[in-house]
DSSP file (Angstrom, degrees, kcal/mol; ACC not computed):
  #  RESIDUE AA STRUCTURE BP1 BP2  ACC     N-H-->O    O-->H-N    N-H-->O    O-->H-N    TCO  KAPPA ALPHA  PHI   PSI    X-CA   Y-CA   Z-CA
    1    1 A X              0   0    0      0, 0.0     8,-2.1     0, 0.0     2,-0.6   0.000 360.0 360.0 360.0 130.9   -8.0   20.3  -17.2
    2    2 A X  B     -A    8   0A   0      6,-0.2     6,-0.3     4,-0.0     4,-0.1  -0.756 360.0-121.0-112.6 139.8  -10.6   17.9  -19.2
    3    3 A X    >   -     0   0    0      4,-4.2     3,-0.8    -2,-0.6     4,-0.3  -0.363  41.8 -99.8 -51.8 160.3  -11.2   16.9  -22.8
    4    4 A X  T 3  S+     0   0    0      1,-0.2    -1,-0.2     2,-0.1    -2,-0.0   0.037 127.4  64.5 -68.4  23.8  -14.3   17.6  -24.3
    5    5 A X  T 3  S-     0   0    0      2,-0.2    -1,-0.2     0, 0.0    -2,-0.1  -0.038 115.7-119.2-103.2  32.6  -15.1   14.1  -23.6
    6    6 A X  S <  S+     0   0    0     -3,-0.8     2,-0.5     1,-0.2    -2,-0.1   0.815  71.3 131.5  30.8  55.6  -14.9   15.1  -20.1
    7    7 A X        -     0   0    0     -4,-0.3    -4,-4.2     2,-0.0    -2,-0.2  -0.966  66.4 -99.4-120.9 146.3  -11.7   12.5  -19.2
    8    8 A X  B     -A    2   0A   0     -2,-0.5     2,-0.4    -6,-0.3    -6,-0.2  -0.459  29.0-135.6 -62.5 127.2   -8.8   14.4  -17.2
    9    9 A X        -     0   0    0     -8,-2.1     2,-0.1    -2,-0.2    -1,-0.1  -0.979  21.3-161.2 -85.7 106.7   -6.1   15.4  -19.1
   10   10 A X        -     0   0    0     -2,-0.4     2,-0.1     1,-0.1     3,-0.1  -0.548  17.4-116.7-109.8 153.7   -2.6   14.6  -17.5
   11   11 A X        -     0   0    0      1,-0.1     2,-0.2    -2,-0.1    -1,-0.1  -0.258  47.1 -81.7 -53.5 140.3    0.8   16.1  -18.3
   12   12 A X        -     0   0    0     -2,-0.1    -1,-0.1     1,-0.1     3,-0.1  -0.510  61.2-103.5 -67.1 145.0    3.5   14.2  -19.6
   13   13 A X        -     0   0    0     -2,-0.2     5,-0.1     4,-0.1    -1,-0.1  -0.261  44.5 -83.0 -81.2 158.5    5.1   12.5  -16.7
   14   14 A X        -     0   0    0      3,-0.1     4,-0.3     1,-0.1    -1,-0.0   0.620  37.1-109.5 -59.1-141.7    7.9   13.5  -15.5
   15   15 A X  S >  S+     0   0    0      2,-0.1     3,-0.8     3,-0.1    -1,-0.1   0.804 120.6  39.8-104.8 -42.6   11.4   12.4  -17.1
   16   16 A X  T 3  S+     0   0    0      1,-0.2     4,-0.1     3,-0.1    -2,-0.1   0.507 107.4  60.4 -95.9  22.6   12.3   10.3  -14.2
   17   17 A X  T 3  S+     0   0    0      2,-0.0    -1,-0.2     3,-0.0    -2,-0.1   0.501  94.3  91.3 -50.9 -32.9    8.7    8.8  -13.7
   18   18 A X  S <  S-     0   0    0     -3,-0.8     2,-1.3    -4,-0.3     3,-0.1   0.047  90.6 -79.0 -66.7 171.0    8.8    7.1  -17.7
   19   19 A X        -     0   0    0      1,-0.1    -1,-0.1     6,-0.0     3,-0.1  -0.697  44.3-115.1 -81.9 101.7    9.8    4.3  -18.5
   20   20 A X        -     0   0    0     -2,-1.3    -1,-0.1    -4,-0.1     2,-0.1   0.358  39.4 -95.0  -3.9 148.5   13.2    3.7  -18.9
   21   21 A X    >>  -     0   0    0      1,-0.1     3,-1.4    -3,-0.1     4,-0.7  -0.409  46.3 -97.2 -82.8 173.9   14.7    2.8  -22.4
   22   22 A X  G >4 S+     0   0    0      1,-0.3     3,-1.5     2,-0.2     6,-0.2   0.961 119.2  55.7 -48.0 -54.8   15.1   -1.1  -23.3
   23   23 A X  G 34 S+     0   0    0      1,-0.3    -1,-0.3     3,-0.0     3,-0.2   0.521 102.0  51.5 -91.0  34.9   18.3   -1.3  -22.5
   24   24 A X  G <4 S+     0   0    0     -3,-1.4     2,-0.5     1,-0.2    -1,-0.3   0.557 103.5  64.1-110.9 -17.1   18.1   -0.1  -19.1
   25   25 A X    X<  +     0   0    0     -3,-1.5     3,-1.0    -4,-0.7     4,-0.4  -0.738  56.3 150.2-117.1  72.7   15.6   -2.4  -18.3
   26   26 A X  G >>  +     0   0    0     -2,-0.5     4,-2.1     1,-0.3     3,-0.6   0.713  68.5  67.2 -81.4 -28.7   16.9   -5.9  -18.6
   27   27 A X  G 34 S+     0   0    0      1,-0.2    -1,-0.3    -3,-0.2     5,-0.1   0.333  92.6  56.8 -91.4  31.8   15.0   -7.3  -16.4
   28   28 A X  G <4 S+     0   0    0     -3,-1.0    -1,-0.2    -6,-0.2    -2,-0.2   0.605 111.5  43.1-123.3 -25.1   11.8   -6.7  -18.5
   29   29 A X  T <4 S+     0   0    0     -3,-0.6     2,-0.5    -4,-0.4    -2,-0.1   0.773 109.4  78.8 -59.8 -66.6   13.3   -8.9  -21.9
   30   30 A X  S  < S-     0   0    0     -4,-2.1     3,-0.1     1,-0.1    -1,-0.0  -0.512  82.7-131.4 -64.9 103.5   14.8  -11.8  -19.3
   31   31 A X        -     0   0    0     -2,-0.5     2,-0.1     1,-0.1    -1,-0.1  -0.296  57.7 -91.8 -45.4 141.9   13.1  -14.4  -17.6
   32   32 A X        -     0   0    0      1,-0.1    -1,-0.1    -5,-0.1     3,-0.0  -0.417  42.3-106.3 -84.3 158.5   14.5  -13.7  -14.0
   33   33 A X        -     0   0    0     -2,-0.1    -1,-0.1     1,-0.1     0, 0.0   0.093  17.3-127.6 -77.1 160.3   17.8  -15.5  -12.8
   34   34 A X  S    S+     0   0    0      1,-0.1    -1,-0.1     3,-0.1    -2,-0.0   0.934 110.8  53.9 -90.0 -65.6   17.4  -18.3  -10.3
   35   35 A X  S    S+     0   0    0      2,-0.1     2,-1.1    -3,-0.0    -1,-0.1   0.371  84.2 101.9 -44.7  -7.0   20.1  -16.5   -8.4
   36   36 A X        -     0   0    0      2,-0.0     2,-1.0     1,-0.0    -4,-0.0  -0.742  56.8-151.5 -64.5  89.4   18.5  -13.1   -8.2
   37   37 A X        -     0   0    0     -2,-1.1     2,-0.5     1,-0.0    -2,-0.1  -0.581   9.0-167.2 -63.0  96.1   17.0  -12.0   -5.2
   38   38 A X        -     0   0    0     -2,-1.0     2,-0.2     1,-0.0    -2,-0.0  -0.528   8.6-162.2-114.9 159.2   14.4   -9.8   -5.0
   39   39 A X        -     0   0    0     -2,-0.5     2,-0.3     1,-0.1    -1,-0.0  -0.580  11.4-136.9-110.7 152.7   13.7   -8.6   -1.7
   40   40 A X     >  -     0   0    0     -2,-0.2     4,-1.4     1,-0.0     3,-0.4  -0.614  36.2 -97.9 -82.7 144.3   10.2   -6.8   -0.7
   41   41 A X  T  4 S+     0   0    0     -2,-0.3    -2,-0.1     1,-0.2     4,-0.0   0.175 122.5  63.7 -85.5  40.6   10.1   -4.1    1.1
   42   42 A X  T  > S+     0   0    0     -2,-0.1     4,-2.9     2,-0.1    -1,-0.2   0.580 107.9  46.1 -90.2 -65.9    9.4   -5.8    4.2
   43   43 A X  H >> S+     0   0    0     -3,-0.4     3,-0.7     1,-0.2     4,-0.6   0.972 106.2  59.1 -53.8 -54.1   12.9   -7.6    3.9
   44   44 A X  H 3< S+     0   0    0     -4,-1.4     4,-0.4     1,-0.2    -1,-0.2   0.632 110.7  38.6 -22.6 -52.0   14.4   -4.4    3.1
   45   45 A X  H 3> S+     0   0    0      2,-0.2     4,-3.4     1,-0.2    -1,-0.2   0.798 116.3  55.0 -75.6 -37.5   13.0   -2.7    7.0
   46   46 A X  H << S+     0   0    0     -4,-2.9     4,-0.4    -3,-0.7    -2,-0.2   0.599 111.3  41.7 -91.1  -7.7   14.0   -6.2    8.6
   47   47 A X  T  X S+     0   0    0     -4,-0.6     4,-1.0     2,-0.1    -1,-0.2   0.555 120.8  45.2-122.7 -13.8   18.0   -5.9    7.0
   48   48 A X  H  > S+     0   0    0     -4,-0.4     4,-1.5    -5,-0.2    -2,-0.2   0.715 109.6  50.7 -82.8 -18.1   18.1   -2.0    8.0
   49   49 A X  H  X S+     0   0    0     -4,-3.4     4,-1.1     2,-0.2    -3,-0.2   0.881 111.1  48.8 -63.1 -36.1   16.7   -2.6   11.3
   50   50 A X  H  > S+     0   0    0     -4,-0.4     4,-2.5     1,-0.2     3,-0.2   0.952 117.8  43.1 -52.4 -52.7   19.6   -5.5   11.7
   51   51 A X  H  X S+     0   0    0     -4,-1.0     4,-1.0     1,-0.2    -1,-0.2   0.746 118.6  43.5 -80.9 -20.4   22.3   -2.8   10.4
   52   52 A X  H  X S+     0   0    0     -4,-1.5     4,-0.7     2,-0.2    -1,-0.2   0.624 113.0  51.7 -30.4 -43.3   20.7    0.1   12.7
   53   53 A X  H  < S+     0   0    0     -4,-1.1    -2,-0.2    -3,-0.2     3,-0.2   0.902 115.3  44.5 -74.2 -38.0   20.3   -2.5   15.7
   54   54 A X  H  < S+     0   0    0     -4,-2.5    -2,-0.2     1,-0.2    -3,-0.1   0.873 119.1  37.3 -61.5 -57.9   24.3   -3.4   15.2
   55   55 A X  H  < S+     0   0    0     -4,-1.0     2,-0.5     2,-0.1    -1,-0.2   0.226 103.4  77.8-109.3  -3.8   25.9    0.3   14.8
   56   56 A X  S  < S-     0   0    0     -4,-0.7     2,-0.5    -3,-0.2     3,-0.1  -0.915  79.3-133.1-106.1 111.4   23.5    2.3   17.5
   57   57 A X        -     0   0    0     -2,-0.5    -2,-0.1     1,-0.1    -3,-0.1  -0.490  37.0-105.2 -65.1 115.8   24.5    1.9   20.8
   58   58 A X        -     0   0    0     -2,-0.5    -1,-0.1    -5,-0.1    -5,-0.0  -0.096  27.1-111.9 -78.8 163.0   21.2    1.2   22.5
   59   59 A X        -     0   0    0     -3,-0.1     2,-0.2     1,-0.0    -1,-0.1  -0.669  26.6-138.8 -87.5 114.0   19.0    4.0   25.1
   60   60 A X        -     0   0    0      1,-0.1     5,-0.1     4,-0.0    -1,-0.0  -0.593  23.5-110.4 -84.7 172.2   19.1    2.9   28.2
   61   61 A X     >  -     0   0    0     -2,-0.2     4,-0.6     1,-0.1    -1,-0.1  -0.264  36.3 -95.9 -85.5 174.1   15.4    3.4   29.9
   62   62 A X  H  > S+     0   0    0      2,-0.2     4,-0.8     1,-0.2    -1,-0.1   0.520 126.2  53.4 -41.0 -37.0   14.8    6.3   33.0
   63   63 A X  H  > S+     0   0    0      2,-0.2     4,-1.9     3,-0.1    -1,-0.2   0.927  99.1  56.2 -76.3 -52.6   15.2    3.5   35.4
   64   64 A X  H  > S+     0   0    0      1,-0.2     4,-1.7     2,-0.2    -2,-0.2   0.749 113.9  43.6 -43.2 -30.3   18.5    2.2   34.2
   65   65 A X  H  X S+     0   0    0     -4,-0.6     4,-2.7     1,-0.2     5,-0.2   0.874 106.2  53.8 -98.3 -22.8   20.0    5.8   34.6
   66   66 A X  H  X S+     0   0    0     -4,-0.8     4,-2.2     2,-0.2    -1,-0.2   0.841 112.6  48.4 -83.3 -18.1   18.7    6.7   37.7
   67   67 A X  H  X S+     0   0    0     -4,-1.9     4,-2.3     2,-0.1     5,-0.3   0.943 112.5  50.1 -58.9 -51.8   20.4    3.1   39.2
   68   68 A X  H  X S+     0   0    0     -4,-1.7     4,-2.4     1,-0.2    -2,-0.2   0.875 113.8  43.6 -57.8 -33.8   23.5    3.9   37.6
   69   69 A X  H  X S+     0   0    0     -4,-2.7     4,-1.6     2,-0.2    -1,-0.2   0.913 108.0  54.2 -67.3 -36.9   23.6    7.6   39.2
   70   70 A X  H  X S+     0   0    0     -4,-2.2     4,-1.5     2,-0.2    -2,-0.2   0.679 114.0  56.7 -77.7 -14.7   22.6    6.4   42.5
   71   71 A X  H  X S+     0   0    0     -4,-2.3     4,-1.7     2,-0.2     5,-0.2   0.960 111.1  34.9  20.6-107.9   25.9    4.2   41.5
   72   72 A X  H  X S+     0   0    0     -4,-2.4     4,-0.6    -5,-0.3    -2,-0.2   0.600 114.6  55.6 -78.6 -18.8   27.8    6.3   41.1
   73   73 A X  H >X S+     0   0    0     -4,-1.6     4,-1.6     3,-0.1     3,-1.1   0.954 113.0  47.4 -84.1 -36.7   26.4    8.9   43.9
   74   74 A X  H 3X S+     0   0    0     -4,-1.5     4,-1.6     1,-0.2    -2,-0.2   0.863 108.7  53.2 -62.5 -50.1   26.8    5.9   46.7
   75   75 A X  H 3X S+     0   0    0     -4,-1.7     4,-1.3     2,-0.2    -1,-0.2   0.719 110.8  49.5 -71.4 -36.6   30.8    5.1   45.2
   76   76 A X  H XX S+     0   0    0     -3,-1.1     3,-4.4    -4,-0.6     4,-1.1   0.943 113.3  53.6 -76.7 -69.9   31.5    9.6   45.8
   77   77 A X  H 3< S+     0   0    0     -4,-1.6    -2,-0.2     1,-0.4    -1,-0.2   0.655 109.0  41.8 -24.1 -50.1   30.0    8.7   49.2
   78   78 A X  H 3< S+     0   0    0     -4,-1.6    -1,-0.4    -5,-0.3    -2,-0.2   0.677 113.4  53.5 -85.1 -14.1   32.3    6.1   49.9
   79   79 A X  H <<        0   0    0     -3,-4.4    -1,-0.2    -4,-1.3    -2,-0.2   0.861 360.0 360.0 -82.7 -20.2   35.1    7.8   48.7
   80   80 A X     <        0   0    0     -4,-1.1    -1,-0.2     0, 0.0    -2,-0.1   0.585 360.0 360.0 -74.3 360.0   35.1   11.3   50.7
């Protein structure tokens, strides 16, 4: 939809798109803390990849499994 001065006319945004009231937004009143970190979202991928890498057990490749079966078929061999 346009104005008659033919500029786009937007809806108000939604309620959690606005801006936040003042006192939810402290860090916009405060010069930031020396102790604050704030991480980019670069750090962000590079500290979920760490906690991803830790807790996921990793895939071994097509090669690894067919050693480990041929393994495990030479070990039935030897046993019968």
């Amino acid at each position: 939809m346009t104005s008659i001065y033919g500029k786009e006319i937007l809806p108000p945004a939604a309620p959690h798109l606005r801006e936040p009231p003042p006192e939810l937004r402290p860090w916009k009143d405060k010069p930031p803390n020396e102790s604050t970190v704030h991480l980019t979202p670069h750090m962000v991928n590079a500290e979920m990849l760490k906690l991803f890498n830790n807790e996921m057990p990793r895939i071994p490749s097509s090669s690894e499994l067919k050693n480990r079966l041929k393994k495990q078929l030479k070990k039935d061999d030897n046993n019968k």
